[in-house]
N, C-alpha and C positions, 0 to 999 in steps of 0.2 A: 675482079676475082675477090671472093670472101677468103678472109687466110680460114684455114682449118685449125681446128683447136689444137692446143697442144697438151699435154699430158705435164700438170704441174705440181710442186709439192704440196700445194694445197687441196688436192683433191682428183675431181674427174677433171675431161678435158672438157673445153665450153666451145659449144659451137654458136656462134650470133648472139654470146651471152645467154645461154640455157645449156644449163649443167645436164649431160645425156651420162648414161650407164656405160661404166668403161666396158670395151669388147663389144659392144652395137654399135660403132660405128655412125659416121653422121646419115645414116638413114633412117634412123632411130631416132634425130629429133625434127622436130618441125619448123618449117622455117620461118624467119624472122620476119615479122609483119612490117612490109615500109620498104620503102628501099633503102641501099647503103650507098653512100657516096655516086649517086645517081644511077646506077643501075637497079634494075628490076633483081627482085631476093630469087637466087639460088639456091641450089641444095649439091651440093659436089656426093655421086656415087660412092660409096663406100663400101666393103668388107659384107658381103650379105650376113646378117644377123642370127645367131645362134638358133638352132630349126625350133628348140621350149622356149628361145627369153625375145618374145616381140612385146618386151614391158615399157614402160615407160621410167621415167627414173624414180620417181614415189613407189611403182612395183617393185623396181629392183629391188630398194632398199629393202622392204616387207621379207622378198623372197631370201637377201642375204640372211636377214635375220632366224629368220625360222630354218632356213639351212643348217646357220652356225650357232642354235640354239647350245645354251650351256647345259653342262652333265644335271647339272643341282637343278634345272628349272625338270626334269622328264619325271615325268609320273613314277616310281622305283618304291620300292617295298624297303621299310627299316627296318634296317640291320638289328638285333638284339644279342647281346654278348654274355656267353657262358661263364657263371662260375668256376665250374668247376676242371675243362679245359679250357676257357679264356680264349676262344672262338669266337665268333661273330656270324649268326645265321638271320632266317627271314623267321619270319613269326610260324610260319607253318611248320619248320623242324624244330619248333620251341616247346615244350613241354610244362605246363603249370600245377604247380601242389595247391591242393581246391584250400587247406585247412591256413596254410599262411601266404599262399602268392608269389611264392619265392618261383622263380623262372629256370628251367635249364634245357640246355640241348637235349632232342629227347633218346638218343645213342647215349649219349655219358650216362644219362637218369637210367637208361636201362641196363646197364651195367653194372651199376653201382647196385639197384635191386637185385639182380643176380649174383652179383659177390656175396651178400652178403644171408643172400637165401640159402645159397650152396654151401656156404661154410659155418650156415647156423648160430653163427655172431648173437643176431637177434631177431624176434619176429614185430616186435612196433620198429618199423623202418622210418628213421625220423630222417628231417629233411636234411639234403650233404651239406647245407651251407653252415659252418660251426655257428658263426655268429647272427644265424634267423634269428628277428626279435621273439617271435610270436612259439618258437620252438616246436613247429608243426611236426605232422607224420604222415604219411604215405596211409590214405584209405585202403580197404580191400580192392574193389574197382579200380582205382587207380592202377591198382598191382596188376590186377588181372589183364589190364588192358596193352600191359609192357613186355609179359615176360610169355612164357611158351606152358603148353598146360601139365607138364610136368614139375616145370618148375613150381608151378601156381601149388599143383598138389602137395609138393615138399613144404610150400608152408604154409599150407593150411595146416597140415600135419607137424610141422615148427607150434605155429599159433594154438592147437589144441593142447600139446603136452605143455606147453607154458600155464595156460590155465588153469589145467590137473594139480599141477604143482605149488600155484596159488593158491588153491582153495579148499581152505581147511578142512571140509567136509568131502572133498575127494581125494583117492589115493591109487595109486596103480598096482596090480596084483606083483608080487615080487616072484614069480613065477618066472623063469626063463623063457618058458614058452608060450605062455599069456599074455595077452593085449590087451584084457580088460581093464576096466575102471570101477573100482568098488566104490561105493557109497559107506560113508559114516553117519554114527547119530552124530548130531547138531549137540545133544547132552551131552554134557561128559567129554570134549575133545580136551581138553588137557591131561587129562588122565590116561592110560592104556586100555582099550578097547578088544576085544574079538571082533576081527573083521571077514565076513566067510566070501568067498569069489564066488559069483552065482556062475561064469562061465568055464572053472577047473575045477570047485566046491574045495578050493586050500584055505584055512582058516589062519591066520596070520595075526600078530600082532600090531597093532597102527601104529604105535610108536617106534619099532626096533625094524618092524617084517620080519619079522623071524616067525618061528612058527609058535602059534600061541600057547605060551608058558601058565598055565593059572596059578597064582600063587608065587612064584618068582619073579623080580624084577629082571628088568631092560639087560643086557649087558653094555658093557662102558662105551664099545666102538659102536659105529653101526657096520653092521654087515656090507658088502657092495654089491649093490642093485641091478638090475639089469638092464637094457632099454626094453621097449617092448617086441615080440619076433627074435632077438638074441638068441644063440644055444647057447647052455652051459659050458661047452667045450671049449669056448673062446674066451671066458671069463671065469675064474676059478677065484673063490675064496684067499687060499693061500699065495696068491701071485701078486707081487706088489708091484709086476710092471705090466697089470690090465691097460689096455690102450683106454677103456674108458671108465670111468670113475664120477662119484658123486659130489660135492663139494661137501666138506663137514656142517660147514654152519649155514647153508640154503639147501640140501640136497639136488642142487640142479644139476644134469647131467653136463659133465666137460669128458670130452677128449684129448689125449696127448700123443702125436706122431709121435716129438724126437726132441729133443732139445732140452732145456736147461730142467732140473727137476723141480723147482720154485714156482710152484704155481699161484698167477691170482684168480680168480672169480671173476667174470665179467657182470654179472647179474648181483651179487655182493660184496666185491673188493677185497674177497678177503682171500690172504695168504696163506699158503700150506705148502707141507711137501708131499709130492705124489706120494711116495711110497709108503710113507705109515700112517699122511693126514695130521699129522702135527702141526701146530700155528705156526705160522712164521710173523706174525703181525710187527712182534717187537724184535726181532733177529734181522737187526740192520746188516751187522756182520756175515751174517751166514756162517755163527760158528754150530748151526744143530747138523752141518756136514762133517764134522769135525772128530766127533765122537761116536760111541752106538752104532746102533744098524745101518744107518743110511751113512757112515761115514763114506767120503770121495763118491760119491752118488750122484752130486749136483750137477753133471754134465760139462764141467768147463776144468780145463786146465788150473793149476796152482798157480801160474805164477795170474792169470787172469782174477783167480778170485783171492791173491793179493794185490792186483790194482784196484777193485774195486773195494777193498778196504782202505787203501790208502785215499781212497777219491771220499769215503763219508767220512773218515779221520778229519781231512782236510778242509773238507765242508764245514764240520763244527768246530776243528778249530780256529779258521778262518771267521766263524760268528764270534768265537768269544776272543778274540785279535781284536775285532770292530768295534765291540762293547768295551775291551778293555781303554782301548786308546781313545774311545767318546767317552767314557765315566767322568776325566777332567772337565772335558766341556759341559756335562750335562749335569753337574755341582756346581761351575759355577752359572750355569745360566738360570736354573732354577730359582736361589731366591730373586734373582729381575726378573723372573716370568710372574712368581708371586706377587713380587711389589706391585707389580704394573696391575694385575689382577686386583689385589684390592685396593688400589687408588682408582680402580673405573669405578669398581663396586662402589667405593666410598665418595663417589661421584656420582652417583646415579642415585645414590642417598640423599642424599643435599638437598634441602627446598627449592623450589624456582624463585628469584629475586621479586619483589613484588613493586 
């Protein structure tokens, strides 16, 4: 009798010394050429063989392999990760900006163009990453291809009145009820013009919009403007809490729902208060709530707009705290920042030995 292999820590079991595929059984391997110990070679019946694996054991192996192939070897699409929620998608819900390459999900990217279409922020939509080297921007196409075609139309309608407003040889009729866009001479735009609206025939002012004065100057305020399609009803002269308003020193249109009355400009930085347009640039305090017409106007409680006094009090006195208590050190380190300074100088003087 040939013993039957047995099953050892070192691997498969071995029948006549030839290593067979565990689970095929000794029908699975061939028998041993020769005899053994005088008998004629044997093959002892075994366990009929699995109905797919009549392999041999070099098959087996192949077939284990490609079985229990690893994740990382499968063909699988890379992953690419979002700025701006910090996701991880496949390249085809990725979205690219043509002008700097910068990459994002294209749900976030379309989002972020709709916020900011809808709330008229601004119309050059630049890319969400703050720190893009290249400081790109959202083409037209691009846009169009994201958003819905009303949105699209809001700003293209965004994009035009920004232009108007740019460009010193166009001005918008100050007519409530007008849309048009009158044309200036090229001559003379520093000066006060007659400007006639070929679509109402209102002759106006280019400097003030008021109605044209010959012979009188500007007055001191500007008047407040309309958008274009506006009625007068909703916007009066006399009302200092118009929900929308011109900025004094870029005339660009801002709106104000609610909230604090301290306005900045997004388009020029610059500070005012809603209601009479007066600078706020150097009114760290906010003491022009204080006094006058707009006195308690600001929108916020007292004792709020005595923390935020106490927080720039503390700010600068906190800087000259730091300067006071470095002055010793930066007296005495000065003349050794000196000496040192001119003994390189007066080193670099010197001949070279010869």
């Amino acid at each position: 009798m040939v013993p039957r292999g047995r099953c050892t820590a070192g691997g498969p079991p071995r029948v006549h010394g030839r290593r067979v595929c565990p689970g095929l059984g000794a029908a699975a391997a061939s028998p041993v050429r020769g005899p053994v110990s005088g008998h004629p070679p044997t093959v002892h019946p075994g366990p009929p063989p699995h109905p797919w694996i009549a392999l041999t054991a070099h098959d087996c192996s192949a077939m284990t392999t490609a079985r229990y192939r690893p994740t990382w070897d499968l063909a699988l699409d890379p992953l690419v990760s979002c700025k701006l929620c910090l996701g991880e998608y496949p390249v085809e819900q990725m979205t690219t900006i043509a002008q700097c390459q910068c990459i994002f999900c294209t749900l976030c990217l379309k989002q972020y163009v709709e916020l900011l279409i809808k709330e008229g922020l601004e119309t050059a939509i630049s890319c969400p990453d703050a720190a893009c080297p290249k400081q790109g921007h959202l083409q037209e196409d691009e846009i169009e291809c994201m958003v819905a075609a009303e949105i699209m139309q809001r700003y293209k309608k965004l994009q035009f009145e920004r232009e108007v407003l740019l460009d010193p040889c166009r001005t918008w009729c100050p007519a409530s009820t007008c849309q048009a866009v009158c044309q200036l001479q090229e001559m003379g735009l520093q000066t006060p013009q007659l400007v006639q609206c070929k679509a109402c025939a209102m002759e106006f002012c280019s400097a003030c919009k008021a109605s044209w004065h010959p012979g009188q100057g500007c007055p001191e305020t500007m008047p407040i403007t309309f958008l274009p399609g506006e009625t007068s009803s909703a916007f009066k002269l006399e009302e200092d809490d118009a929900p929308i308003k011109r900025c004094p020193k870029c005339k660009v249109y801002i709106e104000r729902d609610e909230g604090c009355a301290q306005m900045m400009c997004k388009n020029c930085k610059h500070a005012f208060c809603w209601y009479c347009l007066e600078s706020l640039d150097d009114d760290f305090l906010l003491i022009h709530y204080d006094k006058g017409p707009c006195r308690n106007k600001l929108g916020h409680s007292r004792a709020s707009v005595i923390w935020h006094r106490t927080q720039v009090v503390g700010i600068f006195a906190g800087f000259g705290l730091l300067l006071l208590v470095a002055s010793p050190f930066l007296l005495l380190a000065t003349p050794f920042v000196l000496c040192c300074k001119c003994k390189f100088s007066k080193g670099d003087d010197d001949p070279l030995p010869t």
